[in-house]
TIRO-2110 file (N, C-alpha, C; in Angstrom, 1 decimal):
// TIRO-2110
62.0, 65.0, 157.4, N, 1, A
62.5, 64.6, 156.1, CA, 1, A
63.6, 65.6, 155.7, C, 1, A
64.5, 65.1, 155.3, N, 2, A
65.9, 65.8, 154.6, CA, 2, A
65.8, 66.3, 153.3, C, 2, A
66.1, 67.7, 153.2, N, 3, A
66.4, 68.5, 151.9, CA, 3, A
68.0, 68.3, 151.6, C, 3, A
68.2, 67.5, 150.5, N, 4, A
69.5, 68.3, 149.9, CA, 4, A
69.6, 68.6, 148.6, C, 4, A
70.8, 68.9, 148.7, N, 5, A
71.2, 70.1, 147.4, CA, 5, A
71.7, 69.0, 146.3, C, 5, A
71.3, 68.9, 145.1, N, 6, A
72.3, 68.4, 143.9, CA, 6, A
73.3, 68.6, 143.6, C, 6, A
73.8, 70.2, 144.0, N, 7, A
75.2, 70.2, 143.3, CA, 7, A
76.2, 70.0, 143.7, C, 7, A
76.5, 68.6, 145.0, N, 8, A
77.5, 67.9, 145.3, CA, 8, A
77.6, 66.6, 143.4, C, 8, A
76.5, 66.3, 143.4, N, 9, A
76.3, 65.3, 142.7, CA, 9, A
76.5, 65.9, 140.9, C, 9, A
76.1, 67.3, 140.8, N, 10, A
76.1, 67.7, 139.5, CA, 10, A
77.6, 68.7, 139.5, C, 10, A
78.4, 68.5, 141.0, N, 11, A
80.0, 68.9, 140.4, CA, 11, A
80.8, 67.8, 140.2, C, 11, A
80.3, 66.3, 141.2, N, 12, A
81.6, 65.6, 140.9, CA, 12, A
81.3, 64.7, 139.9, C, 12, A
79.5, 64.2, 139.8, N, 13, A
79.6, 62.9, 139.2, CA, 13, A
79.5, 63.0, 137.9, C, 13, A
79.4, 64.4, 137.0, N, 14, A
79.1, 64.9, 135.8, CA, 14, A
77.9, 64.5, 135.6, C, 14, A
77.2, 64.1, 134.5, N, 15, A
76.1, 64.0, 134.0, CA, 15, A
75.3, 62.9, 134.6, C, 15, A
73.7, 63.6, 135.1, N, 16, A
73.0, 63.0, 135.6, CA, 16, A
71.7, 62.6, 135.4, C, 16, A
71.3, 61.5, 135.8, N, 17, A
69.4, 62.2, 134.7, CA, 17, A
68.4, 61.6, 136.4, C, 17, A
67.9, 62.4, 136.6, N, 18, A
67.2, 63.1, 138.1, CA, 18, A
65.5, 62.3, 137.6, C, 18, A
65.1, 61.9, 137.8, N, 19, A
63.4, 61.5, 137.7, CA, 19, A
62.7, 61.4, 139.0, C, 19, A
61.9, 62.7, 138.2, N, 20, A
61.0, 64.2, 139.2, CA, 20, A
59.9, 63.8, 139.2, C, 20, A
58.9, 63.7, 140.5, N, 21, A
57.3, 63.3, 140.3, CA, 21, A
57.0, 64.8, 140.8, C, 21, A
57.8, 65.8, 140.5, N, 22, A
56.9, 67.5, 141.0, CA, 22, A
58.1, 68.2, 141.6, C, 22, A
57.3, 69.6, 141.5, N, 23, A
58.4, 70.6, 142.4, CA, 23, A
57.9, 71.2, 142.4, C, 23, A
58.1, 72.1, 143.8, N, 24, A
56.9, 72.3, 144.8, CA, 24, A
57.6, 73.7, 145.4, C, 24, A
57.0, 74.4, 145.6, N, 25, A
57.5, 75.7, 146.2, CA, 25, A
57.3, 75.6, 147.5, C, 25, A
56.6, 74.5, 148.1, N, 26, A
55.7, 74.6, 149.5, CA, 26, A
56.6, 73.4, 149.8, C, 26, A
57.6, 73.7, 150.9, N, 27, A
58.3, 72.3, 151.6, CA, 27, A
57.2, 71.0, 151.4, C, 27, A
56.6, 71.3, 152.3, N, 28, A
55.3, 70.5, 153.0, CA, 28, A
54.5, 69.5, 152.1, C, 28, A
54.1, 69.8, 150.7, N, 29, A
54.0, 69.2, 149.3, CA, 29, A
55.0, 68.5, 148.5, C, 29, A
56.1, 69.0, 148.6, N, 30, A
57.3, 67.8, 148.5, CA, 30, A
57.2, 66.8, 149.3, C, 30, A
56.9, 67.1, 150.6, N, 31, A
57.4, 65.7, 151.5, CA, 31, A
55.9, 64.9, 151.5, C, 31, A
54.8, 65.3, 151.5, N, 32, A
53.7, 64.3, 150.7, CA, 32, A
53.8, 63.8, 150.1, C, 32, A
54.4, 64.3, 149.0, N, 33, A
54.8, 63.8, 147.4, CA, 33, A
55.4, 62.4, 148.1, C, 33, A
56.6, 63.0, 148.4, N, 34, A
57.6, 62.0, 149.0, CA, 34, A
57.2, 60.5, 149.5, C, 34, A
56.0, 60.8, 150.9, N, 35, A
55.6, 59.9, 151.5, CA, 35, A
54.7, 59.2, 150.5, C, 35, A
53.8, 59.4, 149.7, N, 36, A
53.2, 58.9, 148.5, CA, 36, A
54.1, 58.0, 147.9, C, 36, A
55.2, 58.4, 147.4, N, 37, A
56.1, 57.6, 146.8, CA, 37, A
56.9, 56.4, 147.7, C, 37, A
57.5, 56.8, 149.1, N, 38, A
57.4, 55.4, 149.9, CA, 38, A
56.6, 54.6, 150.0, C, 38, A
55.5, 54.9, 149.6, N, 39, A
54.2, 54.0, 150.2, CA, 39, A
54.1, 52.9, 148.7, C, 39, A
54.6, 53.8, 147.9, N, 40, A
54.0, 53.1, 146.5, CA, 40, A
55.4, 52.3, 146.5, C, 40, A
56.5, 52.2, 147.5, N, 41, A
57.7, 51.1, 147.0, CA, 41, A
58.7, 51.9, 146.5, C, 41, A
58.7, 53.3, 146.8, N, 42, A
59.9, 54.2, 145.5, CA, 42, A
60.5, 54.5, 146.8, C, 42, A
61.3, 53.7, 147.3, N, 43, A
62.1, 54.1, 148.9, CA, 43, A
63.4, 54.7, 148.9, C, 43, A
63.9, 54.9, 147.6, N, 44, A
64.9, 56.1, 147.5, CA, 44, A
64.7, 57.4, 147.2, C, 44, A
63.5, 57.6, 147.0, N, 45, A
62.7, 59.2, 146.8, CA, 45, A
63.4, 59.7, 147.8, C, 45, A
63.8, 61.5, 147.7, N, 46, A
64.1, 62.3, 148.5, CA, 46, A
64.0, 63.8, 148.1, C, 46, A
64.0, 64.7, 148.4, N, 47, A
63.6, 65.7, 148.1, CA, 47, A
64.9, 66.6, 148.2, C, 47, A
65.0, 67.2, 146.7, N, 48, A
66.0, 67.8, 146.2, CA, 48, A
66.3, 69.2, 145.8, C, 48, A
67.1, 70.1, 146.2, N, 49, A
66.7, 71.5, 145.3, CA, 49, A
68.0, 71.9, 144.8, C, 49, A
67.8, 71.9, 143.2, N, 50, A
68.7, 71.8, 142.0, CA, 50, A
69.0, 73.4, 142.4, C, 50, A
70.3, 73.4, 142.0, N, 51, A
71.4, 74.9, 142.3, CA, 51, A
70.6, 76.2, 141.7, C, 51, A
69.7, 75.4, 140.3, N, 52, A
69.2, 76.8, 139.6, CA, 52, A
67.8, 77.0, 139.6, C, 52, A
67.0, 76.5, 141.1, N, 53, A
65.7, 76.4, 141.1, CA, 53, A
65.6, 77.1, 142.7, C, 53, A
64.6, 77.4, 143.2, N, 54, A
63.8, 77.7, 144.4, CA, 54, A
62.6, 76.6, 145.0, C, 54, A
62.6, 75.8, 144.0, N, 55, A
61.5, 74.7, 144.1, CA, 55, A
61.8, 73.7, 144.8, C, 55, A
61.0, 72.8, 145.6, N, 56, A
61.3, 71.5, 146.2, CA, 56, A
61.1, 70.4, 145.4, C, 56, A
62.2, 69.8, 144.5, N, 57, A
61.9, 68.6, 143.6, CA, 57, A
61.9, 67.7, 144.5, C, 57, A
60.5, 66.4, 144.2, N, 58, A
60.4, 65.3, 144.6, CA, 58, A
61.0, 64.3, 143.3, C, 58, A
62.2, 64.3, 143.9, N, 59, A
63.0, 62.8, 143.1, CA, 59, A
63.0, 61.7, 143.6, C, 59, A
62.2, 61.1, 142.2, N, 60, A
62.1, 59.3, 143.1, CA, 60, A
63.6, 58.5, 142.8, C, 60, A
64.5, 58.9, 141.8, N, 61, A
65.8, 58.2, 141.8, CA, 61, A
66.9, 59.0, 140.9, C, 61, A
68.1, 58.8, 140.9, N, 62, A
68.9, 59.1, 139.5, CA, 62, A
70.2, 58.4, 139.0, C, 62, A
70.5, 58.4, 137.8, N, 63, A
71.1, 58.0, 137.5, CA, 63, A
72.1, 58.2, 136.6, C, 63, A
73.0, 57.6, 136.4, N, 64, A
74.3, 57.9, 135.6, CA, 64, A
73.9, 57.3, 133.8, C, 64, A
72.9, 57.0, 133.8, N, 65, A
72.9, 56.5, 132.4, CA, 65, A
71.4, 56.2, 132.2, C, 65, A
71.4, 56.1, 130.4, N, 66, A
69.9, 56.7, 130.0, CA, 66, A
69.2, 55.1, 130.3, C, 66, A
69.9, 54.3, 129.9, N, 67, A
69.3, 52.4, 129.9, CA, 67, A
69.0, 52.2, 131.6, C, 67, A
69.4, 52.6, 132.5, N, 68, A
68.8, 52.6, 133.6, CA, 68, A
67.8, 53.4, 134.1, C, 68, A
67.8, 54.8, 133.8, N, 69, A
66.9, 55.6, 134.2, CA, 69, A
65.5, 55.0, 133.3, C, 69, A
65.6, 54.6, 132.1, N, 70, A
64.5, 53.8, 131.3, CA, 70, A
64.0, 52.6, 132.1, C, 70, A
64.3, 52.2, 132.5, N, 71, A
63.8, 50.6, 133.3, CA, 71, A
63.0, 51.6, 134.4, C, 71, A
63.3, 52.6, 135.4, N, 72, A
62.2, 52.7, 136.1, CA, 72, A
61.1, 53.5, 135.5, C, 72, A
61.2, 54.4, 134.0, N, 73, A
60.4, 54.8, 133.2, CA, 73, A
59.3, 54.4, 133.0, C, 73, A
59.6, 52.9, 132.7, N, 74, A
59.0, 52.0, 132.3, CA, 74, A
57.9, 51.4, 133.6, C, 74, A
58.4, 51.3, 134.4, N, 75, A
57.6, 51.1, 135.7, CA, 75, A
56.6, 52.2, 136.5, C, 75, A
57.3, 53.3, 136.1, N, 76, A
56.1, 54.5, 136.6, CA, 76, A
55.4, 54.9, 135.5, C, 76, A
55.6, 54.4, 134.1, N, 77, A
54.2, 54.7, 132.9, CA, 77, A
53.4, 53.5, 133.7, C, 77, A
53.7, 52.0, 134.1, N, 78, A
52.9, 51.3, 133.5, CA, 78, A
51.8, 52.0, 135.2, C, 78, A
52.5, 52.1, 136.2, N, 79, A
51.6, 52.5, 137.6, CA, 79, A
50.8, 53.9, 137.3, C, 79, A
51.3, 54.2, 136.2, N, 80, A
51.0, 55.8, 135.9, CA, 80, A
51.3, 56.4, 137.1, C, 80, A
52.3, 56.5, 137.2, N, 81, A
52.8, 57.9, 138.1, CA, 81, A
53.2, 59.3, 137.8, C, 81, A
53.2, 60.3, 137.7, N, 82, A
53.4, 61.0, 136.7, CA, 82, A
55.3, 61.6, 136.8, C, 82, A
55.8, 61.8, 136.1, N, 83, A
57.2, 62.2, 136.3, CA, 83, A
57.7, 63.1, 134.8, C, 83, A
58.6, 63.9, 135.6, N, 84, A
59.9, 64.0, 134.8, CA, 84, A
60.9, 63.9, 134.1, C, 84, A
61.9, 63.8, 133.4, N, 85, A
63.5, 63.8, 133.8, CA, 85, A
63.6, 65.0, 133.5, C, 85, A
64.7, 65.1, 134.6, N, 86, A
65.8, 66.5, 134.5, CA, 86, A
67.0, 65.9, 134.1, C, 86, A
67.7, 66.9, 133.3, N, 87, A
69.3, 66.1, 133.2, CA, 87, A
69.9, 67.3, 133.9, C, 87, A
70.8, 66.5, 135.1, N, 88, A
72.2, 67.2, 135.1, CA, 88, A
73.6, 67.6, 134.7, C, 88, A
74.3, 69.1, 134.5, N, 89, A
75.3, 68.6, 133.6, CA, 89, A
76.4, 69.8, 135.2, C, 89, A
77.5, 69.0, 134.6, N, 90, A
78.5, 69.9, 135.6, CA, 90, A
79.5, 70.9, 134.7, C, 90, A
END
């Protein structure tokens, strides 16, 4: 499983909103996370480490705007999955 970095995405695309199911200091617990979240149908999850963190965030998606990152909100309250948002700014 591939680690990448956000701050390709938090220099060019400006503002971003990241939705986090954890972050994980232990590689190996992100990519669980990860495989959890394939299994449940979230097949763009990947595991991310934000420029100002040490942590392995499990991101199941992100987006450019608040009305879309809400529609999958809405889908991981009703499965109860547990999540975050992070916002990105450049």
């Amino acid at each position: 499983m591939s680690v990448w970095s956000a701050r390709r995405d938090l220099d060019t695309l400006g503002p971003k909103l990241y939705i986090v199911s954890g972050s994980f200091l232990v590689p190996q617990n992100a990519e669980k996370r990860i495989r959890e979240l394939h299994k449940s149908g979230y097949r763009r999850a990947g595991i991310v480490v934000f420029p100002e963190s040490e942590f392995y965030a499990a991101v199941i998606d992100s987006f450019a705007d608040e009305a879309s990152a809400n529609k999958l909100v809405a889908k991981l309250q009703s499965a109860r999955i547990p999540y975050f948002i992070k916002r990105g700014t450049n």
